[in-house]
N, C-alpha and C positions, 0 to 999 in steps of 0.2 A: 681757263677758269674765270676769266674775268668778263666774261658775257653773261656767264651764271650768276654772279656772286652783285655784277651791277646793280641791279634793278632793288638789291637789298637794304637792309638800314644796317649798322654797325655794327649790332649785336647779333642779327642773321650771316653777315657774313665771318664774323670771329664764328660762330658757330660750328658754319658750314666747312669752314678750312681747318679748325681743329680737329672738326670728327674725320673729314678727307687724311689728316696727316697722323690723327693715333690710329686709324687703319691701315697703315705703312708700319709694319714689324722692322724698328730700327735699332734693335738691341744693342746695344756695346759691344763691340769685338766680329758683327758679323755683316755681312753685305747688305743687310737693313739701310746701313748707315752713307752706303756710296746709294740708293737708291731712294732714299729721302732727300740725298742732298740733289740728285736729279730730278725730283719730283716740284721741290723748292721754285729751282732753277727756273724750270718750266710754266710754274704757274706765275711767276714775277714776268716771264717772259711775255706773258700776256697782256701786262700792263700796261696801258696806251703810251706812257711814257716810255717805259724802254723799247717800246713798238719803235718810238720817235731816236731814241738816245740808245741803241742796241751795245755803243760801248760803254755804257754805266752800268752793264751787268753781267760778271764773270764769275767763273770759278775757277779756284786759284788750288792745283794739285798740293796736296799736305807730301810735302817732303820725305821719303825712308821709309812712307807712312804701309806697315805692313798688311794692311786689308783693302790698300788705295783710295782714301778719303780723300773729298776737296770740299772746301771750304767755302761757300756762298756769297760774294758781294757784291750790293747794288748801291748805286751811287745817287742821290740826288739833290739835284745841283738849283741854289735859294735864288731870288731875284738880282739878290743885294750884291750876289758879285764877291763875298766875302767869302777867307779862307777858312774862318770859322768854322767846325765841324762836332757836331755832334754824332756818336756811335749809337746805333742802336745794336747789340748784338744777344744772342739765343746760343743755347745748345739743343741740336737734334738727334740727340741719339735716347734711348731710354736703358733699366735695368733691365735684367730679365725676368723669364716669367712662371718662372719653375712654384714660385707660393700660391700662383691659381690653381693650382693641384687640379683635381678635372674641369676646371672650368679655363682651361689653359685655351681651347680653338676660341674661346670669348673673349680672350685677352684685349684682346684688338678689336671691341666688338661694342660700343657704347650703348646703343641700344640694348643690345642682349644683356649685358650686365644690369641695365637699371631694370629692366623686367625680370631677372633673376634676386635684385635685392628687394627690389618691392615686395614680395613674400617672403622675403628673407626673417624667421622666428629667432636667431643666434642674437641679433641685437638692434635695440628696439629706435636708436639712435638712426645705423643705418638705414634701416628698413624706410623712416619716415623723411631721410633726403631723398631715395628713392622714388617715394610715391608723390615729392611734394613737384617733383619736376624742375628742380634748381639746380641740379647736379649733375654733371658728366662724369660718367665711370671712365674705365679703361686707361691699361696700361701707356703711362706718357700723356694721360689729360691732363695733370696738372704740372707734371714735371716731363717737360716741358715744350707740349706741343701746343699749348696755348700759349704759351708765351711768346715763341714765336709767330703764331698768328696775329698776337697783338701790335707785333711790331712790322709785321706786312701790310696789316690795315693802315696803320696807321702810316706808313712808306705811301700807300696806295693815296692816303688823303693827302699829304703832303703835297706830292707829283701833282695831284690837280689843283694847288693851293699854295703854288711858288711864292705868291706875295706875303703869305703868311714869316716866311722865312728869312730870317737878317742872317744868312749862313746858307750850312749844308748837313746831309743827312749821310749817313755811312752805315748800311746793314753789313751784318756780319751775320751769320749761321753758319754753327761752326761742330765737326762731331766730336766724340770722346772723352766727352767734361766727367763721366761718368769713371771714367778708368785713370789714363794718365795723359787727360789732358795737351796728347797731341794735336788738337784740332785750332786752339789758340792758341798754343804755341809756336804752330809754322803760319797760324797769321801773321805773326811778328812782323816778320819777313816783308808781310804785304803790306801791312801798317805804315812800317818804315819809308816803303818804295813809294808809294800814294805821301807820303808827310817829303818828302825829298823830290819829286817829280813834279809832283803838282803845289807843293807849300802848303797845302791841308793843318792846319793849326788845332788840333784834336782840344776841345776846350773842356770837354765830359764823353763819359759813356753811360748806356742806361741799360743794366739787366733785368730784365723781367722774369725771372729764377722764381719757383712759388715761393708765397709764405703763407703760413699755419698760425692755428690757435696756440701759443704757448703755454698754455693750463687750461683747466675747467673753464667752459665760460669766459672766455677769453673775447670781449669785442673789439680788440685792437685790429686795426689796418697796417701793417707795419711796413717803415719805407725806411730800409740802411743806408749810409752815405759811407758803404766802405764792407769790405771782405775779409775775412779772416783767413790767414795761412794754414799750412800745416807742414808739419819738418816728420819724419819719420826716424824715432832713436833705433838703434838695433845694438843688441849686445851676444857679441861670439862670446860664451861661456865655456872653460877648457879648464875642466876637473885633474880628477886622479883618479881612474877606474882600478876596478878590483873585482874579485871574484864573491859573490855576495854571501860567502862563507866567511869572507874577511873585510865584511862593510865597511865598520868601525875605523880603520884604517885610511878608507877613501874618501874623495873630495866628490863630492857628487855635484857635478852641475846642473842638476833635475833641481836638486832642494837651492841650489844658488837663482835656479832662475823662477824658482816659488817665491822665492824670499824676496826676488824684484817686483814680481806680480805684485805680491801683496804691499810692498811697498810705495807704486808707482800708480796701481787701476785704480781710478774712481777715486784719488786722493785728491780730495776739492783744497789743500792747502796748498797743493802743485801749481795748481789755478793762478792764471794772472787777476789780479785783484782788480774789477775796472767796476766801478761804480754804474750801475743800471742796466749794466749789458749782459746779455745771456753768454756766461760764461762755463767754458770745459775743460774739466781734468782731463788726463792722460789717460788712454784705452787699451786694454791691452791685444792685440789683433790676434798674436799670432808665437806660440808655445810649443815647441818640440825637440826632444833630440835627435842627436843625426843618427839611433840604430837603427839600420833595416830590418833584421831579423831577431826572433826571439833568442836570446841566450840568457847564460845566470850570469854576465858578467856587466857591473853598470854603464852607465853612458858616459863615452869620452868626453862627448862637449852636449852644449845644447845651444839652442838657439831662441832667439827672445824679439821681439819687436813690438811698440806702442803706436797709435798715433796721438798724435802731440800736437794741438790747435795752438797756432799762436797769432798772438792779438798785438801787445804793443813790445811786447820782447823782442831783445837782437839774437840772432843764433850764440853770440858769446853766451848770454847771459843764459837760454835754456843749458846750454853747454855747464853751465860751471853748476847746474841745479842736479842735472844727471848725475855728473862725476862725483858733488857731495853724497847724495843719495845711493849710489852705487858703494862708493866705499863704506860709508856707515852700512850700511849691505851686506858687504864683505866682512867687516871686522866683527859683528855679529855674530856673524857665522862662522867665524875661524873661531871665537872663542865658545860658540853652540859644539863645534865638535871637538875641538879639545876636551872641552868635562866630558861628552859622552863617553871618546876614547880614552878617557881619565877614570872614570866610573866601570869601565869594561874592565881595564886591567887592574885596578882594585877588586875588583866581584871575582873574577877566576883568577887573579894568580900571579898570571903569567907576566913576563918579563916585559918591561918598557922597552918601547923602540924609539928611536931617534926619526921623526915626523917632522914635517914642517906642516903647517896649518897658514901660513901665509896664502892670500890670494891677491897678486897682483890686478891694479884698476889701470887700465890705459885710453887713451883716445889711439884710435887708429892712425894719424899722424904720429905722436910721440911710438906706436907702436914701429910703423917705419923707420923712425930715425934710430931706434935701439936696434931694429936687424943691421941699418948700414953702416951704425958706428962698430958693429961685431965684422963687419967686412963682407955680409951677405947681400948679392944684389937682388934686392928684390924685383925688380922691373921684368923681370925674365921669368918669376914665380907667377907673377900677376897674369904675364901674355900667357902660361901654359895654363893656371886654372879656367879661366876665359874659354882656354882653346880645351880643353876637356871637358867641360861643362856642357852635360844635355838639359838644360832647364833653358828657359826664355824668362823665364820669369827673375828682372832684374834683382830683386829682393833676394832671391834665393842664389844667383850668381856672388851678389857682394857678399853672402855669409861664405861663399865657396872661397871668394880670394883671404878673407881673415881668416879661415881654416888654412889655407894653403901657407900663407907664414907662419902659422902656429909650427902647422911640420915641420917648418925649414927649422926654426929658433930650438938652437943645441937645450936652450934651458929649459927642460921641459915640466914648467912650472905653472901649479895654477891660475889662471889668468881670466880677468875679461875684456874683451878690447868694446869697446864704444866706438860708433860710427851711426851715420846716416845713411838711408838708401832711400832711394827714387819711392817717390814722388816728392818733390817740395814745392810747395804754394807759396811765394810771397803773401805777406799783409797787404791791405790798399784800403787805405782809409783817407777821411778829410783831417785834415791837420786845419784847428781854428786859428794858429798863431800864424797861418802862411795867408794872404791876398787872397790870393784865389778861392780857397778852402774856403775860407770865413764869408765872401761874397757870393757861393754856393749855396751853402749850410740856411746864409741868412736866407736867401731867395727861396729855397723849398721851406724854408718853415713860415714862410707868408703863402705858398701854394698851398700849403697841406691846412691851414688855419681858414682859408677862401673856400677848398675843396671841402673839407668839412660843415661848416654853415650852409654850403649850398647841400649838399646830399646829405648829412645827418652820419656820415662815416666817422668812427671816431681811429685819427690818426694818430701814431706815436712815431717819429724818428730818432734812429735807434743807428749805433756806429757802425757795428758789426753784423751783416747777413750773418745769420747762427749756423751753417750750413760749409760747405765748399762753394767754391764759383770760378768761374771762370776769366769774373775781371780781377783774380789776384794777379794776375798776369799782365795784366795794362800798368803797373807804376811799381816799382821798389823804392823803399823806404832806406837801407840800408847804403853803407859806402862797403867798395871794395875790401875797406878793410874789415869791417864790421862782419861784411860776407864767407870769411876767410879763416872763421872755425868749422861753418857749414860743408863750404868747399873743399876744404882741405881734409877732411872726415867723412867726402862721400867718393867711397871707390870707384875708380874711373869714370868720375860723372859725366864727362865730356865726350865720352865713346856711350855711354847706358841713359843719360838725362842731359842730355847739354843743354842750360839753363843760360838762354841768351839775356845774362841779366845787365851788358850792356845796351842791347837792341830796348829793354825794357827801361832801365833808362833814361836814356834820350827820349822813348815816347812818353813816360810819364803822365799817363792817363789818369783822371781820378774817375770811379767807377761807383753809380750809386743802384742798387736796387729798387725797384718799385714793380713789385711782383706780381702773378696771378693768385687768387686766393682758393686755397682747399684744404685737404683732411689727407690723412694717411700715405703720402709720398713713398714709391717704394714699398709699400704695401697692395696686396691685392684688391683694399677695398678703395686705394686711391681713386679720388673725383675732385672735381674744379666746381667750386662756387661759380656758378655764371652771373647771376646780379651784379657783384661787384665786379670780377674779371673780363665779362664783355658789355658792361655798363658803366662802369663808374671808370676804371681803370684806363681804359684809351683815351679816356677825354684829359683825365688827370696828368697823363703821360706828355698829350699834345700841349696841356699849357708849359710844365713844366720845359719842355723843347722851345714853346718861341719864347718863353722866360730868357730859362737859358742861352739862348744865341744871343739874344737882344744885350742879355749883360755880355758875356764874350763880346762882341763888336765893339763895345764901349772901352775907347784906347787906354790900356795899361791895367784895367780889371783884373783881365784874367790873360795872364802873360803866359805864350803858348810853353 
């Protein structure tokens, strides 16, 4: 590609390689995604520098990885000789594309989409990006096949402009950001081997993840110095079923796990309190009981899960927010159906019965240590639900191991165990009271203050990308022990999620956002601004890069 794309200026080549690569159907979960990553491969291979340096550019097999992904990296290497390194890394994969409803063979189709919105009468906003020729449709323009192009070009300019560089450059493209994040995950791996082989001194990473208007009229450029995690709570809910001739009498874990809904979605009090940053409550994903079939008799258990963003919280501290919340839940509820079933047998008649209305609250550790102190081994419960189990779907295996100790436990008493299941995001943010942090922070807000005046953009820097990402994965914030409500409450995460979080660690990356710009992500009318994303943007990117090296080299700055 790089005969074609030469002769271009820097906005024709972002261009050209965006619409090349969201013509590449690389959905999540399907062979899109090992066939972008050789598309990647291929066009970098063209570039006169790895023409010259063929070993600065590999692909690194993703580990167990069950559709065979690998991972993209190109290396290039500053004048200066230093270990210094700055990451540029991208995710290549997209959503799917089942909301273009017929205009689904379009998906992938940029052209055809802006000629299809340009008459578009449903809204009069799109219609007029369409016609105005600023906008790139199609599925993965903004999320996130420009962004990667941006970081190609910009690799591409580098390579012929070594001098520019008191350091080195390190691309990453990487799949699965979209799902669970296997693709930076087993770069870890490579991270480590490259900072241990060669002394690669990782001083930043730069994601170019899009970002959006956040309200009306929104003219902000927003540029994060840091990622927001996400913990997933799940709660096994385990009633008292009854035949619905004799409701009254039962514990229904339908109405227990209403009662968390309502308690937990969209409860902005949940919310970490962070002054000026787009912050989010708890979600609630995913609601059902485990009957297969219709009968008149209620549901044994139910099943409940949130996601849960978290910003500058330790998993203790979500941990002890649940357990409150869940009990007051519970206690509720146990005295909601008391008066009902109090009111029942006043109205007809009939004789009181000896009830318990109690609903035990546990965390799945304390639930463990209450089957082993009864003498039950559970380790043997755990290998067989695993080994019974036809889902793949880890979320739905860990509700199968908390149902399988409910079985085993003689007391078969209303209960809800609490736990975590896969996916978990570390936080990675700048911390201003740490060196390095604070000598970051200060440098981008003298870029973004220069970038500004010169182009007329108006920037805001802001702590948290409002999104998932992938550099929550480059630095953990927490210590082992801190770690150790999370871990210890997520069933066998080491065999279902093994969260190398000391590989993460040791690398200790701080990871900043400075993204492409657009509309509707995940939506079918998703497009990319190009004015700013292949104009303003790459250049923004390259100051910030010899900024940053120049301070990294500067002894005890920025201490790897």
């Amino acid at each position: 590609m790089y005969a074609s794309i030469h002769p271009l200026t820097t906005e024709q080549r972002l261009e050209a390689i965006t619409k090349h690569l969201v013509g590449i159907p690389s959905i999540n979960g399907t062979s899109g995604e090992v066939e972008v990553a050789g598309e990647l491969f291929r066009i970098l291979s063209s570039f006169p520098y790895f023409q010259e340096h063929p070993e600065h550019l590999w692909m690194q097999p993703v580990e167990n990885d069950p559709i065979g992904r690998k991972n993209v990296f190109a290396f290039v290497e500053g004048k200066s000789f230093s270990k210094k390194t700055i990451i540029y890394h991208s995710h290549i994969d997209t959503v799917g594309v089942e909301d273009f409803g017929q205009l689904k063979d379009s998906a992938f189709s940029p052209d055809a989409l802006a000629e299809f919105f340009s008459s578009y009468e449903n809204d009069d906003e799109l219609r007029r990006d369409a016609q105005s020729g600023d906008w790139m449709f199609g599925r993965g323009a903004v999320d996130m096949k420009s962004g990667a192009a941006v970081h190609m070009v910009n690799l591409l300019h580098f390579s012929e402009h070594r001098d520019e560089l008191e350091g080195n450059l390190l691309l990453l493209l990487n799949g699965d950001e979209e799902s669970e994040h296997r693709g930076i995950i087993g770069a870890l791996a490579e991270l480590n081997r490259l900072q241990a082989e060669q002394g690669l001194e990782y001083a930043l990473a730069i994601n170019t993840d899009f970002i959006t208007p956040l309200y009306d009229g929104d003219p902000h450029r927003y540029i994060y110095t840091g990622a927001a995690g996400k913990i997933l709570p799940c709660f096994h809910i385990y009633g008292r079923e009854v035949h619905v001739g004799d409701t009254l009498s039962g514990i229904d874990p339908n109405f227990i796990a209403a009662k968390l809904t309502e308690r937990f979605h969209n409860r902005y009090e949940l919310a970490e309190q962070i002054e000026g940053e787009l912050v989010l409550p708890p979600t609630c994903l995913y609601q059902r009981d485990t009957k297969d079939i219709y009968t008149v008799q209620t549901a044994s258990s139910s099943h409940l899960y949130f996601n849960y963003f978290v910003y500058e919280d330790t998993p203790g501290e979500i941990l002890g927010k649940l357990l409150r919340e869940t009990k007051n839940v519970c206690a509720e509820t146990e005295q909601y159906l008391q008066e009902q079933f109090q009111q029942y047998i006043r109205f007809t008649g009939l004789p009181t019965r000896d009830l318990s209305w109690e609903i035990d609250v546990v965390t799945y550790e304390e639930y463990m240590q209450q089957l082993i102190e009864q003498g039950i081994d559970v380790q043997p419960i755990i290998e067989q639900a695993i080994a019974d189990s036809k889902s793949d779907d880890f979320r739905e295996i860990s509700f199968e191991i908390a149902g399988a100790l409910q079985e085993a436990d003689p007391a078969k008493k209303a209960r809800v165990i609490v736990f975590f299941a896969p996916p978990f995001l570390p936080h990675n943010y700048l911390k201003t009271d740490v060196a390095r942090d604070a000598a970051i922070q200060e440098t981008l807000t003298a870029i973004l203050a220069e970038a500004s005046a010169a182009t007329g953009e108006q920037f805001a820097l802001k702590k948290f990308f409002p999104y998932l990402a992938d550099g929550s994965f480059l630095s953990i914030h927490e210590t082992e022990d801190e770690l150790a409500p999370l871990l210890n409450n997520l069933p066998e995460w080491e065999t279902f999620f093994p969260i190398p979080y000391k590989a993460i660690q040791g690398l200790d990356i701080p990871s900043v956002n400075m993204g492409v710009y657009g509309k509707d992500g995940h939506k079918w009318t998703e497009r990319l601004y190009k004015p700013y994303s292949f104009g303003v943007l790459p250049g923004l990117i390259r100051t910030a890069t010899v900024a940053l090296l120049a301070q990294a080299a500067e002894e005890g700055l920025l201490p790897a």
